[in-house]
C-alpha positions as CSV (number, residue, x, y, z in Angstrom):
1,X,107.1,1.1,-43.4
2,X,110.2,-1.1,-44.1
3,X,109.1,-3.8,-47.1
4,X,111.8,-6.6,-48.0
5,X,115.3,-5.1,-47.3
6,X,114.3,-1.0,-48.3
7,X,115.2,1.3,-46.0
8,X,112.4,2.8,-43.5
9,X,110.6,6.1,-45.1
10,X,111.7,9.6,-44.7
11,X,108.7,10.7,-42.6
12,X,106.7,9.2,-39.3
13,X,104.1,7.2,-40.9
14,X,101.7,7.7,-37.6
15,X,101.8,11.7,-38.2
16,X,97.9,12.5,-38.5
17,X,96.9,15.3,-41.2
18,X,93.8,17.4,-41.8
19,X,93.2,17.7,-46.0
20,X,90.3,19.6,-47.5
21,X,86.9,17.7,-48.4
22,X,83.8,18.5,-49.5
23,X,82.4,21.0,-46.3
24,X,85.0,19.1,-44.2
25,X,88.4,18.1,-43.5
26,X,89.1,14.2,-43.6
27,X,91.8,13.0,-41.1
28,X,94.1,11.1,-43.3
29,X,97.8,9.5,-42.0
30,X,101.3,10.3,-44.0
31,X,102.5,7.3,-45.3
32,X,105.5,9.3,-47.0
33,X,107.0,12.0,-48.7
34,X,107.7,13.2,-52.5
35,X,109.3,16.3,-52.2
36,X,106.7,19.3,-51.8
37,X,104.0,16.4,-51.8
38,X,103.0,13.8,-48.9
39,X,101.3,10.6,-49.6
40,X,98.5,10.1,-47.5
41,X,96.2,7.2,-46.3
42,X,92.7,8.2,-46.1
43,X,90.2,6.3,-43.4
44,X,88.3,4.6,-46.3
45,X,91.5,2.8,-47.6
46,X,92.3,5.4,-50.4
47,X,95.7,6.6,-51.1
48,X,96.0,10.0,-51.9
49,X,98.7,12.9,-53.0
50,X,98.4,16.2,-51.6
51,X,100.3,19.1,-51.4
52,X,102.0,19.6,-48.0
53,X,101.3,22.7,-48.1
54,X,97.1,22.1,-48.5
55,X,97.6,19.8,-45.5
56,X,96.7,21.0,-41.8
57,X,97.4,19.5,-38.2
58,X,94.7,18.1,-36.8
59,X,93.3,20.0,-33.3
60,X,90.3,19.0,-31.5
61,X,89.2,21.2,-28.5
62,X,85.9,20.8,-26.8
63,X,83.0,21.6,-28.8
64,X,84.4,20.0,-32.0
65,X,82.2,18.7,-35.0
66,X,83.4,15.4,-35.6
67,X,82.3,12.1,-37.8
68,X,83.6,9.3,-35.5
69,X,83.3,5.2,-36.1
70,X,81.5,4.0,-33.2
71,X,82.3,1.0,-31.5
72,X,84.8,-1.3,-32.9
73,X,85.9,1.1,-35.9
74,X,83.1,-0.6,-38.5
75,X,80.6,1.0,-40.6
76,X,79.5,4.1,-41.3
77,X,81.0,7.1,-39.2
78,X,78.7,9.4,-36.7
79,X,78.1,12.4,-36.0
80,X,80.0,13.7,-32.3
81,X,80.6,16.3,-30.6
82,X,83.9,16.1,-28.7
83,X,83.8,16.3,-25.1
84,X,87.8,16.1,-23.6
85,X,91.2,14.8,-25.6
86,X,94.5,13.3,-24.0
87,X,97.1,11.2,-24.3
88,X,95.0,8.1,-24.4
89,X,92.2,9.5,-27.0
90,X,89.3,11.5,-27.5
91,X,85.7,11.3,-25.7
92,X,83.1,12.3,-27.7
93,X,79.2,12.3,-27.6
94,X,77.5,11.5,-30.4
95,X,74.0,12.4,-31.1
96,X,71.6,9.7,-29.4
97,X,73.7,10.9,-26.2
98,X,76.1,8.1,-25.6
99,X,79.4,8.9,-25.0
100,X,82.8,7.1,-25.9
101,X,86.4,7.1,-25.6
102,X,88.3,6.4,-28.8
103,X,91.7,6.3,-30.4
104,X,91.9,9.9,-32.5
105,X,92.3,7.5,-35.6
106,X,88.8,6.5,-35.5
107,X,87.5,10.4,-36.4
108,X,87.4,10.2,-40.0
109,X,86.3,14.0,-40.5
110,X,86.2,17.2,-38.8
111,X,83.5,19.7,-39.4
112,X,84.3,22.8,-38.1
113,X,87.3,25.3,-39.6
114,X,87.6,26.0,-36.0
115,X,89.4,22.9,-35.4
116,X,92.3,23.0,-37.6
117,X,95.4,23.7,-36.4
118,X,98.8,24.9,-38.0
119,X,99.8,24.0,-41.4
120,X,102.1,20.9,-41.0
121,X,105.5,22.4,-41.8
122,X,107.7,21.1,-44.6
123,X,107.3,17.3,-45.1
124,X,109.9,15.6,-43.1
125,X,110.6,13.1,-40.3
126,X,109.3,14.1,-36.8
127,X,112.0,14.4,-34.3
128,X,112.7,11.2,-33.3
129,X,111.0,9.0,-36.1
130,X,111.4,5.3,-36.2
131,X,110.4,2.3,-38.8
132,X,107.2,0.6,-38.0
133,X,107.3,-2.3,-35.8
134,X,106.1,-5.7,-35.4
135,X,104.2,-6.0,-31.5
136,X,104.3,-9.9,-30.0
137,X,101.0,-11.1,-29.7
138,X,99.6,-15.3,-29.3
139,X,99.4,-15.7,-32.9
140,X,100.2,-12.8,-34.7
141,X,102.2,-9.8,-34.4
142,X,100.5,-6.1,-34.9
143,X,102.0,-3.5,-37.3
144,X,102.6,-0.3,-35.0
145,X,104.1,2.7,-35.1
146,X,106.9,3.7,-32.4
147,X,105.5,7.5,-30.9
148,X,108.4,7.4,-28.2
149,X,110.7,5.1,-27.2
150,X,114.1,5.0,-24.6
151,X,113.6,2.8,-21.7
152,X,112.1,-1.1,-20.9
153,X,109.0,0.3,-22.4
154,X,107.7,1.9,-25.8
155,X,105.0,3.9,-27.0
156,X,103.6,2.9,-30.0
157,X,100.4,3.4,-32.1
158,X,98.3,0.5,-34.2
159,X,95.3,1.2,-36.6
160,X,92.8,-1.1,-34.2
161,X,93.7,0.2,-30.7
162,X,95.1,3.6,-31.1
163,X,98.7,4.1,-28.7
164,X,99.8,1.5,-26.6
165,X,102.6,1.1,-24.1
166,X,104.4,-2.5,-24.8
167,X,107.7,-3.9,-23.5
168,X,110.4,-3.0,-25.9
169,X,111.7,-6.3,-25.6
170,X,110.5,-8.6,-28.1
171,X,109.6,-6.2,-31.3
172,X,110.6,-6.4,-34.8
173,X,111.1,-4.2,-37.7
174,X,108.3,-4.7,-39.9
175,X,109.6,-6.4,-42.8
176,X,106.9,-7.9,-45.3
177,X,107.8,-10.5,-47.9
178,X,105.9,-12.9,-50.6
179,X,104.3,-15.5,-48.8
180,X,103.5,-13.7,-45.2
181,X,99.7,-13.5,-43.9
182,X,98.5,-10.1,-43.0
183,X,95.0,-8.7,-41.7
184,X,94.7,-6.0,-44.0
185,X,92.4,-2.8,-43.3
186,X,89.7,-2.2,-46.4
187,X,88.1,0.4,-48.3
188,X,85.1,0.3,-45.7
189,X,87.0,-0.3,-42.6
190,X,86.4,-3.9,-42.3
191,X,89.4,-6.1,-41.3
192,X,90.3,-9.0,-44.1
193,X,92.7,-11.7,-44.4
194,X,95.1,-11.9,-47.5
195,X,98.6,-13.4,-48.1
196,X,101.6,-11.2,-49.5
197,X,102.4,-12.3,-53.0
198,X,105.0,-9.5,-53.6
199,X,106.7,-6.4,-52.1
200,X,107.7,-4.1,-54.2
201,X,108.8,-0.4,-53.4
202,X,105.9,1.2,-51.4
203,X,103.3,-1.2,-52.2
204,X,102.0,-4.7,-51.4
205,X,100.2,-6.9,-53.6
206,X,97.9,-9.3,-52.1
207,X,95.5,-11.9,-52.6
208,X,92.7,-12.0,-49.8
209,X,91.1,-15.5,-48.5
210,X,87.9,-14.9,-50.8
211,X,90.5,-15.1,-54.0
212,X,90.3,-11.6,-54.9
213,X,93.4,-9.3,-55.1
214,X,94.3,-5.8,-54.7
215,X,97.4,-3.6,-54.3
216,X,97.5,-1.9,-51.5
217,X,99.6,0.5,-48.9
218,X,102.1,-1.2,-46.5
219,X,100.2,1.3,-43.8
220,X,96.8,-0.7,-44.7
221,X,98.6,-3.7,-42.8
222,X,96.7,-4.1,-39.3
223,X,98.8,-7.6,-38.1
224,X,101.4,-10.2,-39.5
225,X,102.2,-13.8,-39.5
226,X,104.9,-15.7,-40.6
227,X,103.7,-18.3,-44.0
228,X,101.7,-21.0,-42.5
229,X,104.1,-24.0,-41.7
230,X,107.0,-22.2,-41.4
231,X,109.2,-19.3,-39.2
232,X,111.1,-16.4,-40.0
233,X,113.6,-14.3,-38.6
234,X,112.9,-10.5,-38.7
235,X,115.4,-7.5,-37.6
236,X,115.0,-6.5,-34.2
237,X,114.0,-3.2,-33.2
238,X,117.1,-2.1,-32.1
């Protein structure tokens, strides 16, 4: 994502990734590039290195072992079986028999070898990659990732509802400074509250509402607000 005035990163931070684990694969998100090695956002906040070549795109037919987050994206992850993918998600039933559609960020692991697909390729931007993205909403504007753009409206992706199709009018580079309130996405999935105190290179530093602070990845940011008392202009999207 763009931070203060840096350009945007070299790769399509919404690209999903399968990387080895312990008798799984955990889905994980490119944040960036370092030559032969990506950078990659795990679902439990955790920002990893990997080589590109260790990493595998994620494919999930039906029949696939998965551990899903249930509901609104909380907790601990369960056990599913997928059922159906397309462009909106993935249904899945997990093991009391309920079913669910759900945005194919919310599988944090996949269990069978039979659902990998390729190897990713060499780590560059996707055709047609664009900077992240600031969505209007009442109070706040949500971090998103543009997935397709062209026309009146844009397809983009967010970390709480998966892709979206929102009016291009109206969105903003994501540009993060000292001072700005953000809803920040933790180590155990829960959503928390924290002001920017600086923005440097790929990182933020932030202090959250409780008074404890962390550095963490600009891809961690779930929604942003302007300081409170005060406005800001941001780039437009185009």
């Amino acid at each position: 994502m763009a931070i203060a005035d840096a350009p945007p990163p070299p790769v399509d931070p919404s690209r999903l990734v399968l990387l080895p684990a312990e008798q799984s694969w955990s889905v994980g998100r490119v944040a960036r590039c370092e030559g032969a090695r990506a950078v990659v956002l795990l679902p439990d906040g955790a920002v990893v290195a990997r080589s590109v070549a260790a990493l595998r795109a994620p494919r999930l037919p039906q029949g696939a072992e998965v551990m899903a987050l249930w509901g609104e994206g909380a907790g601990e992850p369960y056990h599913a079986v997928v059922l159906d993918t397309d462009r909106a998600g993935v249904r899945v039933r997990y093991d009391d028999e309920s079913e669910e559609r759900l945005a194919i960020h919310r599988i944090q692991r996949v269990m069978r070898a039979s659902s990998l697909g390729p190897a990713v390729g060499a780590c560059s931007p996707s055709p047609g990659a664009l900077a992240a993205v600031l969505v209007p909403e009442a109070a706040t504007r949500r971090v998103a990732v543009v997935i397709e753009a062209g026309g009146p409206s844009v397809l983009v992706e967010t970390l709480r509802d998966g892709r979206v199709t929102v009016p291009a009018a109206g969105l903003s580079r994501a540009v993060f400074a000292a001072g700005d309130r953000v809803m920040v996405r933790w180590r155990d999935s829960g959503e928390y509250a924290a002001r920017v105190d600086r923005a440097d290179g790929d990182g933020l530093a932030v202090t959250y509402d409780d008074g404890s602070q962390e550095s963490i990845h600009p891809a961690q940011v779930l929604s942003w607000s302007a300081p409170e008392g005060t406005s800001r202009t941001l780039p437009p999207f185009r």
